[in-house]
Residue frames relative to the residue before (quaternion, step in Angstrom):
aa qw qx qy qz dx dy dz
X 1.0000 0.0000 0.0000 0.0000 0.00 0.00 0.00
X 0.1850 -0.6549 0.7242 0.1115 3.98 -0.82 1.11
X 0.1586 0.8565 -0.4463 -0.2049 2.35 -2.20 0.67
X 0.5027 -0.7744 0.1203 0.3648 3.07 0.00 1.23
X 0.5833 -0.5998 0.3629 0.4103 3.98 -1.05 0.21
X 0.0463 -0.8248 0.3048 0.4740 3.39 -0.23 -0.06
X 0.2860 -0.7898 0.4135 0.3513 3.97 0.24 0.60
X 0.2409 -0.6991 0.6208 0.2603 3.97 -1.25 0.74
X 0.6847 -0.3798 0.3503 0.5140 3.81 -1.41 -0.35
X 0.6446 -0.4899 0.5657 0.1562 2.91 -1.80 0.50
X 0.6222 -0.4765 0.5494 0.2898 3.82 -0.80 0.28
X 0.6912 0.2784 -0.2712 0.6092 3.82 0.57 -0.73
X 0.4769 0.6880 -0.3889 0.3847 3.69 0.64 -0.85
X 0.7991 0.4801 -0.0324 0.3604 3.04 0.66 -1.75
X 0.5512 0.6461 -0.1184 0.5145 3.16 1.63 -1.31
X 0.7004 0.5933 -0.0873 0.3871 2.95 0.88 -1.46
X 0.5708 0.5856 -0.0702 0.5713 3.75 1.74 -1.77
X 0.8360 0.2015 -0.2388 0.4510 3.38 0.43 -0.75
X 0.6750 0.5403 -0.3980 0.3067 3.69 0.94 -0.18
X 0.5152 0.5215 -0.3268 0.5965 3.26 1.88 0.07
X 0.6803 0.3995 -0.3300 0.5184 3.64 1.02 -0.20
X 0.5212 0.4447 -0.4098 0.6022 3.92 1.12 0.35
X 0.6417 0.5179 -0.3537 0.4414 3.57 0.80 -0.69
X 0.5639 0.5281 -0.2273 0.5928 3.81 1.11 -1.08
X 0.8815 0.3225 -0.1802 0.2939 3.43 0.30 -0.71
X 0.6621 0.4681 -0.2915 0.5075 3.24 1.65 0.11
X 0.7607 0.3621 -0.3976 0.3634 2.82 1.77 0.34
X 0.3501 0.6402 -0.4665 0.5000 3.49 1.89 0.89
X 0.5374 0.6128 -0.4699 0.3389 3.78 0.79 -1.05
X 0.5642 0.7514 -0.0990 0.3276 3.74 0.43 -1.10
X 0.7393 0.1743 -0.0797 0.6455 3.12 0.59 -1.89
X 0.4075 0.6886 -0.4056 0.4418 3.84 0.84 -0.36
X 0.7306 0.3445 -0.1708 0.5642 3.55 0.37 -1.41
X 0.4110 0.7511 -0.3455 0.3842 3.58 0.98 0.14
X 0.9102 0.2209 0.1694 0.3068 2.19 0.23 -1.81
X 0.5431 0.4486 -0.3336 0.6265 2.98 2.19 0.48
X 0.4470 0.5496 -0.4877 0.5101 3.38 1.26 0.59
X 0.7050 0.3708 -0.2993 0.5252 3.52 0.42 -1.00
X 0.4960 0.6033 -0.3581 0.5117 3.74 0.65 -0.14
X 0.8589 0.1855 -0.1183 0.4625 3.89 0.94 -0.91
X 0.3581 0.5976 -0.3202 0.6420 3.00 2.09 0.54
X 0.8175 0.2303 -0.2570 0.4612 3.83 0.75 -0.61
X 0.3325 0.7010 -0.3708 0.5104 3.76 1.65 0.18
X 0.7334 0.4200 -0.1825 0.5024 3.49 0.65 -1.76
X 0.6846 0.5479 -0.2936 0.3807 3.90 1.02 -0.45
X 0.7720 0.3034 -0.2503 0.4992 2.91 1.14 -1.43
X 0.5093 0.5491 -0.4786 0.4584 3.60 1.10 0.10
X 0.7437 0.2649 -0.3439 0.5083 3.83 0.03 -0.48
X 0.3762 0.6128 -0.4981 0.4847 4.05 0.75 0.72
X 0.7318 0.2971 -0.2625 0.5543 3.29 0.47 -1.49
X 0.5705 0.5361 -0.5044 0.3643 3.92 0.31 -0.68
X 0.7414 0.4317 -0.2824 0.4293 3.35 0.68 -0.94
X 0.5618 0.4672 -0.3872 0.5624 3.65 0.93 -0.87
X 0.6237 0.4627 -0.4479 0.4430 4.12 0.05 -0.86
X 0.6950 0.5295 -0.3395 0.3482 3.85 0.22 -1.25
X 0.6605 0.5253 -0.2243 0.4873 3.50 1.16 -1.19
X 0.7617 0.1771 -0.3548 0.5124 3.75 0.76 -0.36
X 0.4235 0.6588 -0.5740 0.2391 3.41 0.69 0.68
X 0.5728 0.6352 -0.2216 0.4684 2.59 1.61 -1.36
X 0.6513 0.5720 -0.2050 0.4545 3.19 0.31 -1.24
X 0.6580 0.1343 -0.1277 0.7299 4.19 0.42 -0.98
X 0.7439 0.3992 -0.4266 0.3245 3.78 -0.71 0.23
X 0.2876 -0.7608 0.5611 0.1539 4.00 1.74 0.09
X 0.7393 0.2988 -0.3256 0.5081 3.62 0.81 1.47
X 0.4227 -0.7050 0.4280 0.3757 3.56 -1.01 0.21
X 0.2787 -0.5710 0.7548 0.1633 3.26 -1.89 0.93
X 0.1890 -0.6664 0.7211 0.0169 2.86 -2.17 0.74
X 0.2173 -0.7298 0.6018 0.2407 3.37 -1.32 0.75
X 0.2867 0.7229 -0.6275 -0.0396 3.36 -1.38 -0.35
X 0.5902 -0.5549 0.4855 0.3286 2.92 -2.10 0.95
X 0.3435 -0.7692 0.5211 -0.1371 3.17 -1.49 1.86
X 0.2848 0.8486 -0.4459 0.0046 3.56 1.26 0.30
X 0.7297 0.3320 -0.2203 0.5556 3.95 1.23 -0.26
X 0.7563 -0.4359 0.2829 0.3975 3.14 1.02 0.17
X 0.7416 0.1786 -0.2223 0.6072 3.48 1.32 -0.29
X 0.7672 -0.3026 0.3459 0.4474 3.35 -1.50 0.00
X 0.2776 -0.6851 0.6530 0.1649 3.72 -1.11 1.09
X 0.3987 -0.7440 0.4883 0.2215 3.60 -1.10 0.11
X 0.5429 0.6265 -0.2951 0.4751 3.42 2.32 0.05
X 0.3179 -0.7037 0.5679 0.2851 3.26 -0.70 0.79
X 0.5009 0.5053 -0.5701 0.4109 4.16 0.82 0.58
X 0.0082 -0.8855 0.4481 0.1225 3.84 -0.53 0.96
X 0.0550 0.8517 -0.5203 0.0306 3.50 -0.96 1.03
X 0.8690 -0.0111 -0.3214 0.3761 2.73 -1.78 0.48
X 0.8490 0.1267 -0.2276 0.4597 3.94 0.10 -0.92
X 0.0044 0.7471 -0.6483 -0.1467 3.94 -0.88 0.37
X 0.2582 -0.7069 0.6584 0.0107 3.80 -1.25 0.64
X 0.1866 -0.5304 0.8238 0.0715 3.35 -1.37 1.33
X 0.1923 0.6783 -0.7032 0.0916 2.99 -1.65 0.63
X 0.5257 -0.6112 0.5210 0.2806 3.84 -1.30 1.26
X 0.2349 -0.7691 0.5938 0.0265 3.51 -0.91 1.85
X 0.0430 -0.6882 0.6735 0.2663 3.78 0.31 0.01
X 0.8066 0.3809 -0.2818 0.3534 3.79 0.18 -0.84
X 0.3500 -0.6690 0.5563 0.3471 3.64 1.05 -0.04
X 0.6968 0.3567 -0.6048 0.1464 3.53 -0.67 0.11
X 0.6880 -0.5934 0.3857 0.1605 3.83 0.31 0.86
X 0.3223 0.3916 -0.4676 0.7240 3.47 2.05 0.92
X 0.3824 -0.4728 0.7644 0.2143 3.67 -1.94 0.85
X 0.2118 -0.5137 0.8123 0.1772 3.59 -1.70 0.85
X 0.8220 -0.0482 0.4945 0.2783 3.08 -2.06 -0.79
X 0.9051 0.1435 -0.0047 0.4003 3.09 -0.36 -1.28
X 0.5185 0.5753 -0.3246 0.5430 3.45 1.63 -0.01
X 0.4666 -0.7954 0.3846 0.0397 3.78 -0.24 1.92
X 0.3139 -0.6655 0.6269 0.2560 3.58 -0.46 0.81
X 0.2506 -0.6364 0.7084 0.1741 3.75 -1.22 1.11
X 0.8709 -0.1662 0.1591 0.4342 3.37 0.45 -1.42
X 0.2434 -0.7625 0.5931 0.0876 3.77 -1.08 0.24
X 0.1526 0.7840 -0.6017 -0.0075 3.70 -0.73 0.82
X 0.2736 -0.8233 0.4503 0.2108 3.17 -1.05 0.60
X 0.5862 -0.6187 0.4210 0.3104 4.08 -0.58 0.81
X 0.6496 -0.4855 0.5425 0.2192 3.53 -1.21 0.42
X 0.2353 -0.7848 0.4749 0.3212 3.64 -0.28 0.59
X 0.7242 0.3319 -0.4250 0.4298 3.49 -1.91 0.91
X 0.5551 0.5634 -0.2430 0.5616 3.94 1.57 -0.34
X 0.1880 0.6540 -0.7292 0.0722 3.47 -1.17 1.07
X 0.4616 -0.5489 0.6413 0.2727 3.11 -2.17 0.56
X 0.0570 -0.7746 0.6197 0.1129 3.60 -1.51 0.43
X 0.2949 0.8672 -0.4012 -0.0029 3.42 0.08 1.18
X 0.4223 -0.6380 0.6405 0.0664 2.93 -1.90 1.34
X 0.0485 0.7138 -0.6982 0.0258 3.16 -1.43 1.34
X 0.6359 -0.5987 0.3146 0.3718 3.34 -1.16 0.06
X 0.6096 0.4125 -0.4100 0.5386 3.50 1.28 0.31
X 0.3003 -0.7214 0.5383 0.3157 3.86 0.91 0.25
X 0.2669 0.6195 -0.6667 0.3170 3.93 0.14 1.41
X 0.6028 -0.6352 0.4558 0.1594 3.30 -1.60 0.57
X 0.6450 0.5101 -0.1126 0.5578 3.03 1.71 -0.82
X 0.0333 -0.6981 0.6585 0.2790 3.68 -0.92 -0.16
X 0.2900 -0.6674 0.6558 0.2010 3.96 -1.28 0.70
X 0.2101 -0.7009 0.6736 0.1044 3.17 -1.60 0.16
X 0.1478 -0.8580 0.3940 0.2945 3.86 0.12 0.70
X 0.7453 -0.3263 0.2911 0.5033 3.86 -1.05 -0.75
X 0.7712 0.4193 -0.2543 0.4059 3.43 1.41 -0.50
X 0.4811 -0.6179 0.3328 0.5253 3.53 2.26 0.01
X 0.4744 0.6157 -0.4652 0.4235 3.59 0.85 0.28
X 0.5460 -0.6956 0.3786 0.2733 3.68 -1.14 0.83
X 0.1839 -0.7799 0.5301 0.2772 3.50 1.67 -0.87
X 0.6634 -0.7107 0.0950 0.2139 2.72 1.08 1.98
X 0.3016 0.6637 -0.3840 0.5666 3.37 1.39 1.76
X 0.3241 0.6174 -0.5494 0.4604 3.75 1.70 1.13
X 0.0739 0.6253 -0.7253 0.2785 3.35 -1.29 1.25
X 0.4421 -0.7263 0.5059 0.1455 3.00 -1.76 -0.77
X 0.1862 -0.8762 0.4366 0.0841 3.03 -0.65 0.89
X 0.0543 -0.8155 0.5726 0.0640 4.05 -0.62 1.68
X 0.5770 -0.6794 0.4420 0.1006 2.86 -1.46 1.18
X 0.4684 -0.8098 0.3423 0.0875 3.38 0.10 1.42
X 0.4854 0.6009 -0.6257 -0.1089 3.87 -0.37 -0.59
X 0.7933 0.0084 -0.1936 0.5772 3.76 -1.26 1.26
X 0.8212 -0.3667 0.1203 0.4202 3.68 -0.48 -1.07
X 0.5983 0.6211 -0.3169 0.3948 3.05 1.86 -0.04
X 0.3947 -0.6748 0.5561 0.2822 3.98 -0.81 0.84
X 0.1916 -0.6880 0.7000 0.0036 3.51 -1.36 1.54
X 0.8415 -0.0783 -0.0518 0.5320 3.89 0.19 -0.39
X 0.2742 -0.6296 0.6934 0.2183 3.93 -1.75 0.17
X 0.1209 -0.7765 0.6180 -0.0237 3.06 -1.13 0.61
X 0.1438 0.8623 -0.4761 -0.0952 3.63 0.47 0.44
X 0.3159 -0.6570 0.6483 0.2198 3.75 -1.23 0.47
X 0.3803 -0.6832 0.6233 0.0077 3.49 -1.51 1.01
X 0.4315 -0.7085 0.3988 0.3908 3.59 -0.33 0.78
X 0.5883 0.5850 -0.4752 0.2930 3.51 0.32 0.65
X 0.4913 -0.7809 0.1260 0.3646 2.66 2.07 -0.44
X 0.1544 0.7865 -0.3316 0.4977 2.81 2.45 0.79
X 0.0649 -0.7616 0.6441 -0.0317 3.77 -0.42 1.06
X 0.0342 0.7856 -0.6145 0.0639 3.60 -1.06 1.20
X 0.3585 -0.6327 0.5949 0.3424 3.80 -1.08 0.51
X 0.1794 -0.7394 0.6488 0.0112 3.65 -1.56 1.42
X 0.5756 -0.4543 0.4460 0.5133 3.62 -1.48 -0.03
X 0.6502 -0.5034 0.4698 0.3211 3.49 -1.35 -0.05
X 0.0528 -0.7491 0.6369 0.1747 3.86 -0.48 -0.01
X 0.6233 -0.6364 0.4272 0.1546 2.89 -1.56 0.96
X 0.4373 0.6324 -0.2238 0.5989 3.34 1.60 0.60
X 0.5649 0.6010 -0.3404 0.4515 3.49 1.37 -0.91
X 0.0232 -0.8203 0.5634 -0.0962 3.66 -0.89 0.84
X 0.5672 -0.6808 0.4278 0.1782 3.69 -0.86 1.07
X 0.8956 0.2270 -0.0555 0.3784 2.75 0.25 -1.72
């Protein structure tokens, strides 16, 4: 019966294995962090789509208006920059402040380092949705913030039909 030696790596061998694996890996780190930005950049879209699409058939099956607005303590904000928490909620009065007796439908919360900035053509903080899904002329747009630079537009259409657009050079953060 033979037997054979078994030999392990060499010191350079080794040396040699991992500086090509640091090389590989500083250049994956990078696109990684990429790509988990654009990952919480398309979360923060398709989440404030469905908010908007949910509000409209509340409206729409509930025979009443819903309102959104940016919710960061718990009540209605008066800034049209929105973060972290937003709230649908049934407005019988339309003015886009929750009362008491006006029902939270829903509540989502943003991706951190990501805000919404929306601009409509009545410059309210809020966006309504009447009984028939129309905006009652509160269609605008809405650009996805991260610090001061705009990543996506989303504009809404007074029917209340919410779509993702190119950016314009006009678009602004702050």
């Amino acid at each position: 019966m033979t037997y054979r030696i078994a030999r392990g790596f060499s010191l350079f061998e080794s040396l040699i294995c991992l500086s090509v694996l640091s090389i590989v890996a500083s250049l994956a780190i990078p696109a990684f962090g990429g790509m988990l930005q654009r990952n919480r950049q398309q979360l923060a879209i398709q989440q404030l789509r469905e908010t908007v699409n949910f509000a409209r058939a509340a409206a729409i099956n509930g025979s009443g208006s819903v309102s959104i607005c940016h919710a960061p303590a718990g009540d209605c904000d008066s800034s049209n920059l929105w973060s972290v928490t937003t709230r649908v909620f049934r407005d019988w009065d339309r003015d886009g402040l929750q009362s008491a007796e006006e029902p939270t439908l829903l509540t989502s919360q943003l991706p951190d380092g990501l805000h919404w900035r929306w601009n409509n053509f009545r410059t309210l903080p809020h966006l309504t949705f009447l009984n028939s899904g129309v905006t009652n002329a509160l269609n605008g747009s809405f650009i996805l913030c991260q610090g001061t630079e705009p990543r996506a537009r989303l504009v809404l259409n007074k029917a209340g039909r919410i779509e993702v657009t190119n950016l314009r050079t006009t678009d602004r953060c702050a």
